[in-house]
Each structure stands twice: as structure tokens, then as C-alpha cells.
C-alpha positions in Angstrom: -9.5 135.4 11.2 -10.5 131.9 9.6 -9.0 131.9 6.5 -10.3 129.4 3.9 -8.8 127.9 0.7 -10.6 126.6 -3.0 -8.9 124.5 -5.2 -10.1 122.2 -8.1 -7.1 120.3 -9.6 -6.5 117.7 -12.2 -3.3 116.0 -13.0 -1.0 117.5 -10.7 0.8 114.9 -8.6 4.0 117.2 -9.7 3.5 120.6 -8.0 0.4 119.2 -5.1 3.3 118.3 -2.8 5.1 122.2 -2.9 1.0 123.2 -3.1 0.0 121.4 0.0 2.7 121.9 2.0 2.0 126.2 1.0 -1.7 126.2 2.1 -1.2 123.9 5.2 1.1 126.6 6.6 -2.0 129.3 6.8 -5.4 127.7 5.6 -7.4 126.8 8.5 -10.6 125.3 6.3 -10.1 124.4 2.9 -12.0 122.0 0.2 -9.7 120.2 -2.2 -11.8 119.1 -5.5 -10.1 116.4 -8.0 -11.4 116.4 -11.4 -10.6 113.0 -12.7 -6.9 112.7 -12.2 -4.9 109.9 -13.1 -1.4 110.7 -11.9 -2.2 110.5 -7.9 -3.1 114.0 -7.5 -6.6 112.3 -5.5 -4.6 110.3 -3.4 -2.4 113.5 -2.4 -5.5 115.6 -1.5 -6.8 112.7 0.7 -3.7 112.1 2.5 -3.3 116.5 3.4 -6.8 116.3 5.1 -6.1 113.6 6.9 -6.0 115.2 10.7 -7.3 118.7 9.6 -10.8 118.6 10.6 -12.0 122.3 8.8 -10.2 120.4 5.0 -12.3 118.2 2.9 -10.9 116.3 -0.4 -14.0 116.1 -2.7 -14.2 114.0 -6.4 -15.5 115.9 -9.2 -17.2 113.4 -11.8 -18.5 115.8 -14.6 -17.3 116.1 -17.6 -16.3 119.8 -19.2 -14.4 122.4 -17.2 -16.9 123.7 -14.9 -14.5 125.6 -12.4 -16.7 128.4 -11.7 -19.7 126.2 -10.7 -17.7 123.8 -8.6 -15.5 127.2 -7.0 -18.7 129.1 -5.6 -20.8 126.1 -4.7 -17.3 125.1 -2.3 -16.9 128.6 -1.6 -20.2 129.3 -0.4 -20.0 126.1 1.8 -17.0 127.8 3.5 -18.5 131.0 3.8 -21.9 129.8 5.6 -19.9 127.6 7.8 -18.0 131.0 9.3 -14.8 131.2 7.0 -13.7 135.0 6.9 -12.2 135.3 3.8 -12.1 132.6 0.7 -8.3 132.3 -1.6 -9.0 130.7 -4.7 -5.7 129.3 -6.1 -4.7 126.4 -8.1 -2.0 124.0 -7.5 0.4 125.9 -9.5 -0.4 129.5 -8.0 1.6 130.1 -4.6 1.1 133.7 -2.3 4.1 135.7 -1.9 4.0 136.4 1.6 6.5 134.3 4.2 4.0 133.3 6.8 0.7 133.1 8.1 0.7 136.5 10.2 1.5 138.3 6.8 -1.1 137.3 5.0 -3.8 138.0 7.6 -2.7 141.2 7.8 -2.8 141.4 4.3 -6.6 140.2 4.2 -7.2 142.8 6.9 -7.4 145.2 4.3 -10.3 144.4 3.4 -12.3 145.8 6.1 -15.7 147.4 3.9 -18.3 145.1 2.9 -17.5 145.8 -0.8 -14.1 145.1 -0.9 -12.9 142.5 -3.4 -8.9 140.9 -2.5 -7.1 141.1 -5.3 -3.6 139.2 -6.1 -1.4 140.7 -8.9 -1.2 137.5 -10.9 2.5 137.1 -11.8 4.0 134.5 -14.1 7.2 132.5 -13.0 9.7 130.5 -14.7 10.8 127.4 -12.8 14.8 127.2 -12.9 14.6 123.5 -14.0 12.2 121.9 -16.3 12.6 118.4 -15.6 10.6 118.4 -11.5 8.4 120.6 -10.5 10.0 123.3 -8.0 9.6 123.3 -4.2 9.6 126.7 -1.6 12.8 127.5 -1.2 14.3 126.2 -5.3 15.0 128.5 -7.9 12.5 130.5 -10.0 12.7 133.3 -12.6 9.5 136.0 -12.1 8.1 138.2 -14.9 9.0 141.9 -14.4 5.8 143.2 -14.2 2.1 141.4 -13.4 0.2 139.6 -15.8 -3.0 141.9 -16.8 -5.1 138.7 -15.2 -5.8 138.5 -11.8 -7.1 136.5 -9.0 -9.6 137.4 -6.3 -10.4 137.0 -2.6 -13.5 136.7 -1.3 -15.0 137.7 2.5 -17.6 137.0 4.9 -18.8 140.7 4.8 -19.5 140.6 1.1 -21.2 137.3 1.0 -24.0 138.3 3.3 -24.2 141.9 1.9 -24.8 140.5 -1.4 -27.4 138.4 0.0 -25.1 135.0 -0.3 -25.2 135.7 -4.3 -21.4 137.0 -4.9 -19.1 134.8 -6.2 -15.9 133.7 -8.1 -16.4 134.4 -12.3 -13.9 133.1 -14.9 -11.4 131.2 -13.2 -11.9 133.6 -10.3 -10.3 136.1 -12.1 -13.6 138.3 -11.3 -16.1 138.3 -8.6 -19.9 138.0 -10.1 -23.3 138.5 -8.3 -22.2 141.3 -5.4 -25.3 143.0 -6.6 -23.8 146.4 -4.8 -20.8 149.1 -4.9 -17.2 147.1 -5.0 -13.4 148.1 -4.6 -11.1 146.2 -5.2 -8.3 146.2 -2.6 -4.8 145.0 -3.8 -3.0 142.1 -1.7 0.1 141.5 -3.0 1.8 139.4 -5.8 1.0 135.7 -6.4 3.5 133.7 -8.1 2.1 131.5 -11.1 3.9 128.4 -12.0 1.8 127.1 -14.9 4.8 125.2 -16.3 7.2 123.2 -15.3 8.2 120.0 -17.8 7.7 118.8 -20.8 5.3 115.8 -20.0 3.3 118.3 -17.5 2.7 120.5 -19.8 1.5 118.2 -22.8 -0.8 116.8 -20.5 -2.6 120.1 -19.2 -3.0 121.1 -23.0 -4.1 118.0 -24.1 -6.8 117.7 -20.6 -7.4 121.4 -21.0 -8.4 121.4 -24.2 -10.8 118.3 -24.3 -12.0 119.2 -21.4 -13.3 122.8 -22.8 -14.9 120.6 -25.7 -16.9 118.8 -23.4 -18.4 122.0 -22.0 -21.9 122.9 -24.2 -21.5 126.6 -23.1 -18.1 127.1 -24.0 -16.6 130.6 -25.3 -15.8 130.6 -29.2 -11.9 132.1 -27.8 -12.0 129.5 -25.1 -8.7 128.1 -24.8 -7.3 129.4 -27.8 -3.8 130.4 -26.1 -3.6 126.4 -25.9 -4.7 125.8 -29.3 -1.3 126.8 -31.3 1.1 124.4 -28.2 -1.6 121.9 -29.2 -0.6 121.8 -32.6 3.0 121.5 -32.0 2.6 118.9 -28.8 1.4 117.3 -32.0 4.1 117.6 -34.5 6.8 117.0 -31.8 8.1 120.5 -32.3 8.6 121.6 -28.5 11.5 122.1 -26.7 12.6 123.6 -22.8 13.3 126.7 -24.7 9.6 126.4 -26.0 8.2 125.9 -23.0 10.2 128.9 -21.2 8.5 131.0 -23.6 5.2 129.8 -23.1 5.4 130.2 -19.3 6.6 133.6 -19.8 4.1 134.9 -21.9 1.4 132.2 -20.2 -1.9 132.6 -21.9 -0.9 135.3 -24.6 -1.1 134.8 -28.6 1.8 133.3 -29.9 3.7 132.2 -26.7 4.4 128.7 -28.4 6.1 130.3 -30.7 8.3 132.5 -28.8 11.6 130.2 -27.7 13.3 131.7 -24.1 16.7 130.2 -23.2 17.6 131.5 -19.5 19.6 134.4 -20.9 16.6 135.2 -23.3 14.7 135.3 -19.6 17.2 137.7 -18.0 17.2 139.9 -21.4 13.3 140.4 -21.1 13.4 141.4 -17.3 12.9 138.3 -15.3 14.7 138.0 -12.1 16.0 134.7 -10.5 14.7 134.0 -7.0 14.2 131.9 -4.4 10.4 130.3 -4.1 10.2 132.2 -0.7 6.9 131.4 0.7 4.7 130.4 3.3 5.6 126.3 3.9 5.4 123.8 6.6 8.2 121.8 5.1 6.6 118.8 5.1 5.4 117.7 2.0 2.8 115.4 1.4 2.9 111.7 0.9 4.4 111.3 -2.4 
């Protein structure tokens, strides 16, 4: 099985080396798109294809947050060059599976032309807040999945749906199968969409004037950002803020819903290792 990975990142020097050193340990093809970044992140996607002949590093130069576009066009370039199945994961989004052999078996479940991979999407809380963590550091996990999640594409359902199906809304959703789908479940895979102060003020800040810049952007797109942008604002954010934000990541009113690590334990999070697939060899910092 070739197994194939999607990623579109923009500022996130913090997490790419954790990221890179995660995919490298199973992805045998992969395209790697920086949107503009300023921090290094490019110069980290670079350096992991270097020697990897299926991985290519690509520059995105458009304005607006396009992801969908840019995830099926890179997707579909996989797909028609023989990859088997397609993960779409951001740099902050790691599968929780301890090896290679695992997760092909996992993807092996979807064995019927309609079958959709689906990861239960499932926020985590790193144990520090000042460095993003790496596999094997500290994290606390939500209780129970968020009611988003992320989806795998195959070979089989590319050509049944005539080349057409493809990642919708963050690849939350597969569009354009044009026939009957299942949806087969995976596993869990651990979001990280936190992890310091400056991080975070910078992918609300991005994130939101990036959505301006889109002309067919949702009237309720990114409005879980628009209440944290206000307070980025006013200076009114602290690690307990941002705890709470992570553990309610992309709900009304997270930003305003303090967590201190004992507030974690009390709503059901459990401490755990980051126990996932890893080379152990990060990338070039």
C-alpha cells in the first residue's frame, strides 16, 4: 500500500519538526504546501524532502484561505500518480497509531469503492505552553471526540467517482463521489491546535485576515476566532485562557472559558504520553 500525505501550513516552524518527523515514519509520497510563512516553516518543508523522491515542498502565493482548492488539486496529483490512499492532516494533527504497520492495517478497512477513512478528530492539551510538544512529551486528551472530523481518501473511490471526489471544508467532508459512501472509522487523531501564547496570537491574527481575503467566504467563517481576536487585542489572555480554548477548540465561547490543569482533569481529560508513529529525527531546526 502507497500511502500518501496532504498538508498546507503556514507559520508553523513550532510543531513542523514533531510533524515531519510523524509523517516521515509511514508516508511514502507526500506534498508539503507553504502558504506564505514567515517563521521558517518553508525552509523546514524543503529540508524533509530532501532524499525522499515520492515528497515535494510546494509555495502557495495566493492570497485568502483556499485549502480545499489547493488539498484536492495535490490530492488528485497523488492519486493519478498511483498513491492508495490520501491523509490530510495539518501540522498540528498527529495519528494515534505507533507505527507504520498499524496504520496500514487500519487503511485496509477500507476495502469498497465507497468507503470514506474517517479519523475521530480529538482535541489535546499540550502539558507546557511555552514549546511546542514532541512524540513521546506530555499531553492531556479530551474525553470524548470532537463532533468534527477528518477524512481519508483512496485510489478505488477516485476512479469510481470518475477522478471528481475530493476533500470539502478543511477535509472534514469528502465532496464530488457522485455514488453510494460509508464512511469507515480509523481511529483517533490527536489535535494540537495550541500550544503558546505567541503561536496562538499569530494563527488568529493569519487566520482571520486570511478569511478576509477570500471573496467567497462563509458569513460564520471563523467566527470561533473572532471573540480570542478581541482579547489578543486587549491583552486579556492568559495559559489558563488558552487551555480553555484548546479544550473546547472551535466552539462558542472557548476564549472565555479559563482551564488550569486541575480544571482539565475535572472535565475528563487524561494526561498521556504523545505516543505516535516517529522516526526520532526531527527536522533541521
Amino acid at each position: 500500500m502507497r500511502i500518501g500525505v496532504v498538508t498546507q501550513v503556514r507559520n508553523e516552524a513550532d510543531i513542523l519538526p514533531a510533524f515531519l518527523s510523524h509523517i516521515a515514519a509511514f508516508a511514502d509520497d507526500a506534498v508539503l504546501m507553504d502558504h506564505g510563512s514567515v517563521d521558517g516553516s518553508a525552509g523546514l518543508l524543503d529540508a524533509a524532502c530532501r532524499g525522499r523522491p515520492g515528497w515535494a515542498a510546494w509555495r502557495i502565493a495566493v492570497p485568502g484561505h483556499h485549502q480545499a482548492a489547493f488539498t484536492g488539486f495535490a490530492a488528485h496529483r497523488l492519486l493519478r500518480s498511483g498513491v492508495d490512499r490520501v491523509l490530510f492532516l495539518d501540522a498540528d494533527e498527529f495519528v494515534d497509531l505507533p507505527h507504520r504497520a498499524a496504520l496500514a492495517a487500519a487503511l485496509a478497512r477500507m476495502d469498497q469503492p465507497g468507503d470514506i477513512g474517517v479519523w475521530h478528530w480529538r482535541d489535546c492539551v499540550p502539558d507546557r505552553l511555552d514549546v511546542a510538544p514532541m512524540p513521546g512529551d506530555m499531553i492531556w486528551q479530551a474525553p470524548a471526540p470532537s463532533r468534527y472530523p477528518k477524512v481519508v481518501l483512496s485510489q478505488a473511490l477516485f476512479r469510481a467517482s470518475g477522478g471528481q471526489a475530493g476533500p470539502a471544508a478543511g477535509a472534514h467532508f469528502v465532496g464530488g463521489a457522485g455514488i453510494p459512501t460509508r464512511n469507515v472509522l480509523l481511529g483517533d487523531l490527536l489535535h494540537l491546535p495550541v500550544r503558546s501564547m505567541e503561536q496562538m496570537r499569530r494563527k488568529v491574527v493569519l487566520g482571520s485576515l486570511a478569511k478576509l481575503a477570500q471573496s467567497d467566504r462563509g458569513p460564520t467563517d471563523t467566527s470561533h476566532w473572532a471573540e480570542a481576536l478581541a482579547r489578543i487585542a486587549a491583552d486579556a489572555m492568559g495559559d489558563d485562557d488558552l487551555r480553555g480554548m484548546a479544550a473546547r477548540y472551535g466552539e462558542p465561547g472557548a476564549a472565555s472559558d479559563p482551564l488550569t490543569p486541575d480544571g482539565l482533569a475535572a472535565r475528563g481529560f487524561t494526561r498521556r504520553t504523545l505516543s505516535v508513529a516517529s522516526t526520532g529525527v526531527a527536522a533541521p531546526a
